[in-house]
Structure formats: structure tokens, C-alpha cells
VEXDREN-2710 file (C-alpha; in Angstrom, 1 decimal):
% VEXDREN-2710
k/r/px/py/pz
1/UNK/-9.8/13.4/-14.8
2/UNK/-9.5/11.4/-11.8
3/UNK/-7.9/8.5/-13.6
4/UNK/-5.5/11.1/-15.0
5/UNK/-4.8/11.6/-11.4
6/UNK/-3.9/8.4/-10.2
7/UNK/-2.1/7.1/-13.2
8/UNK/-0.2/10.4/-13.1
9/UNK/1.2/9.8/-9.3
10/UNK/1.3/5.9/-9.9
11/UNK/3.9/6.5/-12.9
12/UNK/6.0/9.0/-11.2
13/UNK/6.1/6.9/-7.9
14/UNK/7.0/4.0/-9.4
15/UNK/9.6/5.5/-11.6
16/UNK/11.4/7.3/-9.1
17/UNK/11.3/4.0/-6.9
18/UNK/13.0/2.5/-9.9
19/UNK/15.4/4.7/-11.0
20/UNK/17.0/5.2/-7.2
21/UNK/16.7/1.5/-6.7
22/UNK/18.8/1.2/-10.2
23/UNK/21.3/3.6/-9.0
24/UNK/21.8/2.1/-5.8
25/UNK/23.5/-0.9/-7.7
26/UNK/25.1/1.6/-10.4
27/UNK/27.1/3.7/-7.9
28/UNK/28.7/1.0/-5.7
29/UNK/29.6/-0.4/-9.1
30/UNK/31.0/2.3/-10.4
31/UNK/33.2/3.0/-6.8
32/UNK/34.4/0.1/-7.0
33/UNK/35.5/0.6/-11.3
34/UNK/33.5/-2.1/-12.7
35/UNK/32.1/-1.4/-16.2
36/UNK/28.0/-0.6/-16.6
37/UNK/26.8/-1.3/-20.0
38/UNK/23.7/-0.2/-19.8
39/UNK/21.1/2.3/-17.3
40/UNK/17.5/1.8/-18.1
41/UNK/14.1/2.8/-16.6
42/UNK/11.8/0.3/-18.1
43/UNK/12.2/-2.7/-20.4
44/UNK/13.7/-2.0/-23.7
45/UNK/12.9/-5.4/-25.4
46/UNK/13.6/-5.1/-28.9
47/UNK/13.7/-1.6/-29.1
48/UNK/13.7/1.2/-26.6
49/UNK/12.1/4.4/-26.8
50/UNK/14.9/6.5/-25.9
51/UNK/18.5/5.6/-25.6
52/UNK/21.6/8.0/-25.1
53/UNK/25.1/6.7/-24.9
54/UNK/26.5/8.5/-22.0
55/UNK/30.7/7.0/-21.5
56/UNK/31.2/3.9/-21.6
57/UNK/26.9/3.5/-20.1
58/UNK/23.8/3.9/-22.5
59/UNK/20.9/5.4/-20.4
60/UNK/17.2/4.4/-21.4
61/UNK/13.8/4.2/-21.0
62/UNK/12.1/1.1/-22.3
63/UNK/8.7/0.4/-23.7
64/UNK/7.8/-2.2/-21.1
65/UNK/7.1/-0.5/-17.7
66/UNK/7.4/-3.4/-15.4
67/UNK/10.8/-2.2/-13.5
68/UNK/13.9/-1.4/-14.8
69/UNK/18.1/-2.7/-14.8
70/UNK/21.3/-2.1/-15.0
71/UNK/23.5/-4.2/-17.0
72/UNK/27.1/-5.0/-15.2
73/UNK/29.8/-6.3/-17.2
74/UNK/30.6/-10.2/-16.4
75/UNK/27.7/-10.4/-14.0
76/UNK/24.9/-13.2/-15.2
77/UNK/21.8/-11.9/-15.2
78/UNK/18.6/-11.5/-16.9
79/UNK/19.8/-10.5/-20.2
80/UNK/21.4/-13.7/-20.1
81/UNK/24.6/-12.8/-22.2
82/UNK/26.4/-16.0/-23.0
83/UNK/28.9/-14.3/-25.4
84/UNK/30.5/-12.0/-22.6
85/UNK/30.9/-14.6/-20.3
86/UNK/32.7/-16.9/-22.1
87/UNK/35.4/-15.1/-22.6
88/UNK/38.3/-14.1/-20.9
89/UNK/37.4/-12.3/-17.5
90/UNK/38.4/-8.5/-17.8
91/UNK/39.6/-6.3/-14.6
92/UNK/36.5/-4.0/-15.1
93/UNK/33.9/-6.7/-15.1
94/UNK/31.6/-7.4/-12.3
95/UNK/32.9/-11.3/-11.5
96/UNK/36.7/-10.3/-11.7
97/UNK/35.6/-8.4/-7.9
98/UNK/36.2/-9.4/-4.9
99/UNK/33.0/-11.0/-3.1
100/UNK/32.4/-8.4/-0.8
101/UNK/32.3/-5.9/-3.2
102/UNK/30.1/-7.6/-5.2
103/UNK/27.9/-8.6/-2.5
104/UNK/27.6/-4.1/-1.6
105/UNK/27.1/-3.7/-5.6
106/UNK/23.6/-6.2/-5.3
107/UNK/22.7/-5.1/-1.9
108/UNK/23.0/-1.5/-3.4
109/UNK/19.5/-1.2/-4.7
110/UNK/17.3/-2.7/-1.4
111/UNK/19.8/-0.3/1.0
112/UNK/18.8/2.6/-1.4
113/UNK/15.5/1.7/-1.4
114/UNK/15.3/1.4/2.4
115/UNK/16.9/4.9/2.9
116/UNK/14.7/6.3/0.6
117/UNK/11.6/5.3/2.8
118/UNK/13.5/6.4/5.9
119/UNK/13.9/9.8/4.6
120/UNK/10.6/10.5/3.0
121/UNK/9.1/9.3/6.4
122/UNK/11.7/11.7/8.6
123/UNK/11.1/14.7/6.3
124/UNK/7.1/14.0/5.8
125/UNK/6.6/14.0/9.8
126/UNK/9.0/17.3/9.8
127/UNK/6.8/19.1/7.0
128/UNK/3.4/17.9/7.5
129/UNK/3.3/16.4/10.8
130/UNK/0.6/13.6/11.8
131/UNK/-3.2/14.2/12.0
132/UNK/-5.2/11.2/13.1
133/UNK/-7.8/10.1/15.6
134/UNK/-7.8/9.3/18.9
135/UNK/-8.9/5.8/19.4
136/UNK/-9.7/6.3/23.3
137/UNK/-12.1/9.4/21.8
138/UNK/-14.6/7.4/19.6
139/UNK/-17.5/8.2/21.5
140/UNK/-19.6/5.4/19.6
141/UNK/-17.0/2.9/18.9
142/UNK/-16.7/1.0/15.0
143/UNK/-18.6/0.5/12.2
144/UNK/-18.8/-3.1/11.4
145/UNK/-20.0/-3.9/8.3
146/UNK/-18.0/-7.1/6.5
147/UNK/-20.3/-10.2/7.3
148/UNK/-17.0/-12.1/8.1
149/UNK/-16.7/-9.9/11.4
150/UNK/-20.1/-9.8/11.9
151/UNK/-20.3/-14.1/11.6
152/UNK/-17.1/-13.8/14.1
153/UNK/-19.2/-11.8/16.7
154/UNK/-18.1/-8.3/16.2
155/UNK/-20.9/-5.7/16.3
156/UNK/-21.5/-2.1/15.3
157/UNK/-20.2/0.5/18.6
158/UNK/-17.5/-2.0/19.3
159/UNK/-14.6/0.0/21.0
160/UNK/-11.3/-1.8/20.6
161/UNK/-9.0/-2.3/23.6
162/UNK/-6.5/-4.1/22.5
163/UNK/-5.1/-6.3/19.6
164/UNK/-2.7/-9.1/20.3
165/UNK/-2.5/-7.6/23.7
166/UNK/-1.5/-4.4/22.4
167/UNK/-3.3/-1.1/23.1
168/UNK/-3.4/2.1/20.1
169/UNK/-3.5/5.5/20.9
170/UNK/-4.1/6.1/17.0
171/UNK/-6.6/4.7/14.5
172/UNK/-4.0/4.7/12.0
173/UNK/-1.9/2.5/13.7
174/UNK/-4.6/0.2/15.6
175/UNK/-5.8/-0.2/11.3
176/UNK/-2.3/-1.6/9.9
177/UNK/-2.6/-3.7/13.4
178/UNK/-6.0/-5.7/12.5
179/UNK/-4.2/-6.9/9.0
180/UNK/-2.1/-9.6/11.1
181/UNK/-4.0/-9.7/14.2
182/UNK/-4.7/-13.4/15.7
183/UNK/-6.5/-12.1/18.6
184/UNK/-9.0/-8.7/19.2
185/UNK/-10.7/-7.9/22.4
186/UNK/-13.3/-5.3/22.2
187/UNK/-15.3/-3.4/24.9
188/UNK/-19.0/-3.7/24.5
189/UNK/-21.2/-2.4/27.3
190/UNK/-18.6/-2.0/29.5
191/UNK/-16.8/-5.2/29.3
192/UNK/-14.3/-6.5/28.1
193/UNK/-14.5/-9.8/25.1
194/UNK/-12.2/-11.2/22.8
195/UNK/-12.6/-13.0/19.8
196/UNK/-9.8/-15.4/17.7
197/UNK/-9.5/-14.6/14.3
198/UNK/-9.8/-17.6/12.1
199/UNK/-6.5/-18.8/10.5
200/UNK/-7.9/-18.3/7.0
201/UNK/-9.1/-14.9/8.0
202/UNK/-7.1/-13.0/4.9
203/UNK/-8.1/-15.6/2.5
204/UNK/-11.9/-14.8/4.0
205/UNK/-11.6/-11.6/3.5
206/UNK/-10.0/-11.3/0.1
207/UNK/-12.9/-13.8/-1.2
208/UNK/-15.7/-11.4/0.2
209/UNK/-16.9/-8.8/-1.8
210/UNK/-16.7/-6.0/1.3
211/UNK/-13.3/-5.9/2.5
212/UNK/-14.0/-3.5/5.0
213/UNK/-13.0/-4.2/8.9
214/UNK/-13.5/-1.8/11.6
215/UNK/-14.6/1.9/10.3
216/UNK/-14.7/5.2/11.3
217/UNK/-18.6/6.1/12.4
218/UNK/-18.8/9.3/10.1
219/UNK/-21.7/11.9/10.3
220/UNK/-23.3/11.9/6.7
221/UNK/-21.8/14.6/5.5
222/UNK/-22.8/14.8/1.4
223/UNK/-19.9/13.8/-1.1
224/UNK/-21.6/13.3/-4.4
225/UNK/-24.7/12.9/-5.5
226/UNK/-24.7/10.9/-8.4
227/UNK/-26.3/11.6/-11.8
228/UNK/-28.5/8.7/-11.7
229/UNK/-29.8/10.0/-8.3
230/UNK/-33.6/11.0/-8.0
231/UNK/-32.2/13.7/-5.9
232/UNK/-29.7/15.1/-7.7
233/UNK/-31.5/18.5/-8.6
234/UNK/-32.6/18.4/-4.6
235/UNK/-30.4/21.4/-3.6
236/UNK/-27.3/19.4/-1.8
237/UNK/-24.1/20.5/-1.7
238/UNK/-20.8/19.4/-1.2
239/UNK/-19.9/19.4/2.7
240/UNK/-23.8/19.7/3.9
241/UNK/-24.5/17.5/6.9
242/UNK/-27.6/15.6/6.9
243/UNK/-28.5/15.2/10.8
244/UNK/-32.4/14.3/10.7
245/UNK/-34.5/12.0/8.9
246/UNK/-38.4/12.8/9.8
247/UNK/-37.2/14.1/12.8
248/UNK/-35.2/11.8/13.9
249/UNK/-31.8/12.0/15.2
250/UNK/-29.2/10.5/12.8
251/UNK/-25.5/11.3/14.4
252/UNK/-24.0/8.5/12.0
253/UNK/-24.2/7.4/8.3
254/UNK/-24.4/3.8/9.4
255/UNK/-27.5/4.9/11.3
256/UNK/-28.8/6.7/8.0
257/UNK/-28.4/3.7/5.9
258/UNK/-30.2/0.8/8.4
259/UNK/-32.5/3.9/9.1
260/UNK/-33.9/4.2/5.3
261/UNK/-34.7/0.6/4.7
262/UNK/-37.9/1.7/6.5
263/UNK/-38.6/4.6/4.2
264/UNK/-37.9/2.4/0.7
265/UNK/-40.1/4.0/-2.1
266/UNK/-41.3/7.0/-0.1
267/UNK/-40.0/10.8/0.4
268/UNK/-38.4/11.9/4.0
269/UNK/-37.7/15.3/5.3
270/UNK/-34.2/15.6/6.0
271/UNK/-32.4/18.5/8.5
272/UNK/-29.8/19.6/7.2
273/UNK/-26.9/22.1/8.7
274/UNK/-25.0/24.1/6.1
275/UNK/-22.7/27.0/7.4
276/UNK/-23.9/27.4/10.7
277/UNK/-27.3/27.5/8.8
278/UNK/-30.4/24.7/9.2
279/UNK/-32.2/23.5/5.9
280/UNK/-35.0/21.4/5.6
281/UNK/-35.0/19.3/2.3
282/UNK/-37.2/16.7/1.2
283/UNK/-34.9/13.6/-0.1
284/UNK/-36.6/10.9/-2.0
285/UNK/-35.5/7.0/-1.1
286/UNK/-35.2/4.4/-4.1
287/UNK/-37.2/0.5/-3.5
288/UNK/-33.7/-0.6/-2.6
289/UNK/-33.3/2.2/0.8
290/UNK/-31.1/4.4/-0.8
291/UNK/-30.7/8.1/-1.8
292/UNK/-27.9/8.3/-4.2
293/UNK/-25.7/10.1/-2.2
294/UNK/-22.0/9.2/-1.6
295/UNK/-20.4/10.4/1.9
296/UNK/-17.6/12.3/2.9
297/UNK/-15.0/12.0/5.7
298/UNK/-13.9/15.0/7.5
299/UNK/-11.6/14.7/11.0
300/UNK/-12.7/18.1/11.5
301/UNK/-16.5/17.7/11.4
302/UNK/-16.2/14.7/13.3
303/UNK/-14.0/17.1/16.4
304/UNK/-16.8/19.7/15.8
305/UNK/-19.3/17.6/16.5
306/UNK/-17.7/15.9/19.3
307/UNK/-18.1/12.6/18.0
308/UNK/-14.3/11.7/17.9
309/UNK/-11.2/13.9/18.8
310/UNK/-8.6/14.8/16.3
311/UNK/-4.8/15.1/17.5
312/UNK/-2.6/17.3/15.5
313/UNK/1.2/17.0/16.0
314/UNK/3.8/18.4/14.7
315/UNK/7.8/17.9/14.9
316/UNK/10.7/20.3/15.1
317/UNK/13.7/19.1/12.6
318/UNK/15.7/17.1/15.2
319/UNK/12.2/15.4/16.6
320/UNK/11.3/14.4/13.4
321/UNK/14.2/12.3/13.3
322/UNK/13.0/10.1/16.2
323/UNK/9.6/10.0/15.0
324/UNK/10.1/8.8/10.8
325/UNK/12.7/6.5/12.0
326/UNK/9.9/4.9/14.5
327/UNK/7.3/4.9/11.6
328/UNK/10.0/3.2/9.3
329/UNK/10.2/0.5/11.7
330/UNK/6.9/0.2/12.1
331/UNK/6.2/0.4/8.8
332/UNK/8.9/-2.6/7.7
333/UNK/7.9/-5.0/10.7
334/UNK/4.4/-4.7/9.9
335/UNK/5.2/-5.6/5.5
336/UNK/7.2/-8.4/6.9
337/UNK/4.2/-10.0/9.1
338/UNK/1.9/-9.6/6.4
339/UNK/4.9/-11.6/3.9
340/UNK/4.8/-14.3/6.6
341/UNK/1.4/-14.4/6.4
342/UNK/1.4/-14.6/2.5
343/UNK/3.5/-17.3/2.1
344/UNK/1.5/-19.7/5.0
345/UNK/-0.7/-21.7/2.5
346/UNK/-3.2/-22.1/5.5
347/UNK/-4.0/-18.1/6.1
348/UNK/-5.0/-17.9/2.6
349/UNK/-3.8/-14.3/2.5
350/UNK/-2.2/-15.3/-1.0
351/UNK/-5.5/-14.9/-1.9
352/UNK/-5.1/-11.2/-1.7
353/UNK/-1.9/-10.6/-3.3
354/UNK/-2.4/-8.2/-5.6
355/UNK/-0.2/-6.5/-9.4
356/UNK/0.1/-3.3/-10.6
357/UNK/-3.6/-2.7/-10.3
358/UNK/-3.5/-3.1/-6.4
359/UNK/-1.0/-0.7/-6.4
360/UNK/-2.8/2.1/-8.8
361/UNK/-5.5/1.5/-6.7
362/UNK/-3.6/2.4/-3.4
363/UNK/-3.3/6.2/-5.1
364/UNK/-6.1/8.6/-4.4
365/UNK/-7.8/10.3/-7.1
366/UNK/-6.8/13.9/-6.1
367/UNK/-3.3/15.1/-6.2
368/UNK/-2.1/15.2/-2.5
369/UNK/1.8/15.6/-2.3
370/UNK/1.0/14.2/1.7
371/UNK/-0.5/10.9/0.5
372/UNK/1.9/10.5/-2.4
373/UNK/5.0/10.6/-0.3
374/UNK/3.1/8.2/2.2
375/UNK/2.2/5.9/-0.7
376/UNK/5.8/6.0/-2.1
377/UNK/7.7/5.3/1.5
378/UNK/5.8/1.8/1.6
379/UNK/5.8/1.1/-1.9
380/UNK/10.2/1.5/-1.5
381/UNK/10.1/-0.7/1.7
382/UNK/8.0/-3.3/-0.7
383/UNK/10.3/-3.2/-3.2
384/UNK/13.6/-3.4/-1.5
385/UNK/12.0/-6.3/0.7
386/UNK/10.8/-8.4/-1.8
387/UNK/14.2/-7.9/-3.8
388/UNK/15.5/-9.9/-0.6
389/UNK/13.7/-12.6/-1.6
390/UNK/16.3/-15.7/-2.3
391/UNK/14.9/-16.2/-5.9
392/UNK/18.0/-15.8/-8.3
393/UNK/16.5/-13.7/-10.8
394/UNK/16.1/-10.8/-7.8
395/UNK/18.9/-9.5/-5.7
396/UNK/18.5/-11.5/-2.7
397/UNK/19.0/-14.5/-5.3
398/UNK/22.4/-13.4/-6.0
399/UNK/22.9/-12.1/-2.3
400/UNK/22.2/-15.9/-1.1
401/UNK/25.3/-17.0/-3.2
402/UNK/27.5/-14.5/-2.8
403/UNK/27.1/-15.2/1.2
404/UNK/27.5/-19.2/0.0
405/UNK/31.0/-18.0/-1.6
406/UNK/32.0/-16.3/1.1
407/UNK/31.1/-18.9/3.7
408/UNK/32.4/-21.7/1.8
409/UNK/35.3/-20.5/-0.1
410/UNK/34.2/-21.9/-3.4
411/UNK/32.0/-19.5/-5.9
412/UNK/29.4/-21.4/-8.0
413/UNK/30.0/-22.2/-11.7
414/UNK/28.8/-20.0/-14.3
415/UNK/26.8/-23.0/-15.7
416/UNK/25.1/-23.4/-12.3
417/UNK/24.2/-19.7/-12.2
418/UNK/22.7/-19.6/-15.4
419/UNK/21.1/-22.0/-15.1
420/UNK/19.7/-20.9/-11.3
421/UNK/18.9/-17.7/-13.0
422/UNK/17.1/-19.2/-15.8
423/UNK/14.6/-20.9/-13.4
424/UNK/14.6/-17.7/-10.9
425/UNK/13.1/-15.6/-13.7
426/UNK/10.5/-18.2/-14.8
427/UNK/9.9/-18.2/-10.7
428/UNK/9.5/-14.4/-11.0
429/UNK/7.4/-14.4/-14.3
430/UNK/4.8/-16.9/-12.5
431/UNK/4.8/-14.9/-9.1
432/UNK/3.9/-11.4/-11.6
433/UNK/1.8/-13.5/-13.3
434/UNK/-0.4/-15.0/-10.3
435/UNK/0.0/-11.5/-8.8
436/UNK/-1.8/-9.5/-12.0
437/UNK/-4.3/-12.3/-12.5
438/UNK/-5.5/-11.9/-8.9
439/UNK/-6.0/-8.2/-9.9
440/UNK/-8.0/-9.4/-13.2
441/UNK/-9.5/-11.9/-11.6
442/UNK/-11.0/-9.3/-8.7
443/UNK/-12.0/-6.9/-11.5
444/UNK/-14.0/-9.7/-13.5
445/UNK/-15.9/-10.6/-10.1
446/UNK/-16.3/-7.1/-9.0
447/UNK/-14.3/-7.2/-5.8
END
């Protein structure tokens, strides 16, 4: 069911993504009376599985879900058409236009896309308004778990002060942060140290098989016990919060987990608080330290208990405005350090540069319109940012000429811009390709 889920919400944000970005190119066209042959939502090669002729415009859906086009009249593009272009230019066709307008028809879709993000964050802050954590409230700092920050120096109740000089009043924001940090300095014990990321630190981190940084310390509160568990007929529930082991205090799961590699093979009491109401029930521990029990997050445990504060805002319409166009920015400056850092050989965060996979993965497994709309604002800024990339076959390809004719006075050949095309899309079949081969690649290694 839970795949249902994600593939469900994957489909339907990547669709909608598509179809707007599509439009984006098809209504400046249209303005300015240029001829659109074709409106499609997926990959029709060789057949599509629906087509309606709607005009002088057939509307589709293709077989092949990996994006979708529109097809202008007298523009060279992926499909390539030869025929057209050598005859006669027509009034209605996309290179009888004058350069600006051609330059707003392929600078439709990235705008569209852009405005799209924009909105969903302005209308997302207005209707659901932020819940995060406080990062000045973590009363026992991070979890550290990845070996790579552990080799670094990083330790378990490290508080963060600041990264690249920067301070974060929320953990969401101090998280995107640590993706293209250089520099971290941590309190420990009440001072103050800073370690230098390596250079390679992405590439590190996409090699190792825990890609974890800096966690939330959660309370163990009980997720799933999973069928295979010696203890799954021991009377948890869903929600319980397992505070004691033999007696002993155990505030965090990290504590838990180090705690039971003392108890490996044996049977421990464990107090546990349901409803106000205090169980004792005896858990057994597998020759490896563990019980068989997944976790659960909840901000609201972790406020009850005082472990961490949880700050609830929320935005009048106007506000809102303010706040979704800060996130926006945010949002887009922090994709593009991450691009930076993806095309420097030396970070090796190529390494990490995932396909469609990555993206299905992004998508919880339990409907939630909140996270979907999240999900689907950074997935448009992705996609109109990468479509800036000068690679012919995208829009920023044909952007990069159209500013060279407009610059220059002189428009490239048509036999120069298939050909530029031609090697753009074999430059964009290699990037999907290394992309989705990074996501097999991962799956056949486990990562």
C-alpha cells in the first residue's frame, strides 16, 4: 500500500510539474500567433496512448514518462523535423519571430515553473503555517551517527552554533544549511570548536552506507514492530514510550541502542508510559543488541517531555506573502550551491546525483497534502533550474543563442543548430543516464 502511496503522489507531482512547465512555452507562443503542432505529457514515441486533435494542436499523453513537449512550428528541436524546416519559412512559425519573442516563448516554461514554487510556498505558509524545532531548545544537542562525522570529530550532544558563520533559529533550516557547509562550529561542554569539512565531503557521504548527519535526539517512542521481531506478540503499541531499561533511565533512542549492546541474548524489563499510564513489559534483545522495533518521531512528545521546544507559526494572507517569497529564495539559493557543488569534480557530490528513484524516494509513504506541496515547490525550482542549463537540447540551450543573436546581430544557421541540438540531446541522454545508474547503482549496493 505504501508504494501505492508514493508512486501515487510521485506521478501526480511530476505530471503537474510537466504539464504547467509545457504551458508556459505554449501560451507565450500562442500570444504571440505562432503555430503549436503538438501538446503532450509524456513521450509518444511511436505511438501514444491518447491523442486528441484540438485546432490546429493535438494534445497527448505518451507511453514514455520521462517529461513531456510541445512541438512549435519552424523551431529545431528534439523531434528533429528536417522536412518543415527546409521549406519556405511561414508567418506562423516559430523562427519567422522576432528574437525577443522567441527568447519569452523558451524562457516560458522555467518562469512558469518558478512561479509555480513561489505560489505553492506563499499559499502553503498561509494554510498550514510552519511547525519546526527550536535549535537553541535541544536540551541534549545531536545525534551523530555517520562514521564520516564521527572520523571528522563530531560527537553525540553536539549543539550547533553556527555554520559558515551563520546562526539557525530552526532545524529545518540549520539541515538544508549542513548540505554545502565548508565550516561547522559546535558547542561541546560549553565551548565553542569548529571543524572544516573535507572538500570531498558529498562524495564521502554518498559512498557511505549511513547518510545521516546531525539528528534529532528522539525519545523511543514505538513505530513498528516488525514481524520477524521476538517481540512482536509483547503487547506494544503504536505511540508507547519506552523510558527505562532495568531501571535505568533512557531519555533518548540513541541511548537505547548503545544501551542494549550490553543486554545481547538476554530479556530486560522495560517502563513503559502509555496514556498517562506506566507499563512494565519484559522485551527480549537479539545476539546482535536489538529488539525489532522501529521508532517514531513526534515534535509533540519531544515539547511534552521537555526535551526540545516546538514553535508553531502561522501567517495571516498578506504575511504569508513575505514569508513563501523568503522560503522561495531560500529554497533557490540553496539548489544552486548544491549545483555548484555538483559540477566541482573535486567535492565529489556528483557522486550523489541521483534519477527518478531519488526523487520517488523524496515522497513519504502516507498521503500528506503538506509534504506533497513541499515536495512539489522544490522539485519545480529543480526543474526550471536545470532547464537553464546552456545544453541545447534544454531551454537554456536555445536561451544561450537567442541572447548570441541578439547580442551579435547574426542568428545561427539552421545546420549549426541541428547539429548543436543533436549533440545537446546525446549530452542530455548521458546526464539521465549517469543520473538513473547512480540510483541502480545505490540500490544494487544497498545504499
Amino acid at each position: 500500500m505504501e508504494f501505492f502511496i508514493k508512486i501515487s503522489q510521485f506521478l501526480l507531482s511530476l505530471s503537474l510539474l510537466i504539464i504547467l512547465h509545457e504551458f508556459g512555452h505554449y501560451l507565450p507562443a500562442r500570444l504571440f500567433k505562432t503555430k503549436v503542432e503538438k501538446f503532450f505529457l509524456f513521450f509518444d514515441i511511436k505511438f501514444a496512448l491518447f491523442k486528441k486533435k484540438i485546432g490546429e494542436t493535438v494534445y497527448g499523453i505518451g507511453w514514455l514518462p520521462l517529461g513531456g513537449y510541445v512541438k512549435i512550428a519552424g523551431m529545431i528541436d528534439e523531434s528533429m523535423d528536417k522536412e518543415q524546416m527546409a521549406q519556405p519559412a511561414q508567418p506562423w512559425e516559430f523562427r519567422s519571430k522576432p528574437a525577443w519573442q522567441r527568447l519569452i516563448i523558451m524562457l516560458g516554461g522555467v518562469i512558469v515553473n518558478f512561479i509555480v514554487a513561489l505560489l505553492v510556498y506563499i499559499f502553503a505558509s498561509f494554510y498550514y503555517g510552519d511547525t519546526d524545532i527550536a535549535t537553541n531548545s535541544l536540551k541534549d544537542g545531536y545525534s551523530v551517527e555517520n562514521p564520516i562525522l564521527k572520523e571528522i570529530g563530531f560527537q553525540t550532544g553536539d549543539k550547533i552554533a553556527s555554520v559558515d558563520g551563520e546562526t539557525y533559529e530552526s532545524f529545518q533550516d540549520l539541515r538544508k544549511s549542513i548540505i554545502v557547509a565548508n565550516e561547522i562550529t559546535v558547542l561541546r561542554n560549553g565551548k565553542e570548536i569548529s571543524y572544516q569539512l573535507p572538500e570531498d565531503f558529498l562524495g564521502q557521504l554518498s559512498d557511505s552506507d549511513d547518510r545521516t548527519l546531525f539528528q534529532l535526539r528522539i525519545p523511543f517512542l514505538v513505530g513498528q514492530v516488525v514481524d520477524s521481531s521476538a517481540n512482536k506478540n509483547a503487547g506494544l503499541k503504536k505511540g508507547d514510550y519506552i523510558s527505562e531499561i532495568n531501571g535505568e533511565a533512557v531519555p533518548y533512542y540513541d541511548v537505547i541502542v548503545e544501551k542494549l549492546q550490553n543486554y545481547k541474548g538476554q530479556t530486560v524489563t522495560a517502563t513503559v508510559v502509555r496514556e498517562g499510564e506506566t507499563l512494565k513489559i519484559p522485551l527480549k534483545i537479539d545476539e546482535n543488541g536489538k529488539m525489532g522495533i522501529f521508532p517514531a518521531q513526534s515534535f509533540k512528545v519531544m515539547d511534552e517531555l521537555g526535551l526540545a521546544k516546538v514553535v508553531k507559526k502561522e501567517y495571516g494572507f498578506f504575511e504569508s506573502f513575505g514569508v513563501g517569497t523568503k522560503k522561495f529564495g531560500a529554497q533557490m539559493s540553496g539548489y544552486w550551491d548544491q549545483l555548484v557543488k555538483i559540477f566541482n569534480p573535486s567535492t565529489g557530490a556528483y557522486k550523489g546525483v541521483g534519477g527518478f528513484k531519488a526523487i520517488f524516494d523524496i515522497f513519504p509513504d502516507t498521503w500528506s497534502w503538506e509534504a506533497f506541496w513541499s515536495i512539489t515547490a522544490f522539485l519545480s525550482i529543480m526543474l526550471g533550474v536545470l532547464n537553464l542549463l546552456p545544453i541545447p537540447a534544454l531551454d537554456g540551450g536555445h536561451v544561450m543563442f537567442l541572447l548570441w543573436e541578439m547580442i551579435t546581430g547574426k542568428k545561427p544557421g539552421d545546420k549549426f543548430m541541428e547539429y548543436a541540438q543533436m549533440i545537446g540531446f546525446f549530452l542530455l541522454i548521458a546526464l539521465v543516464l549517469f543520473a538513473n545508474g547512480n540510483d541502480i547503482y545505490r540500490a544494487i549496493a544497498g545504499k
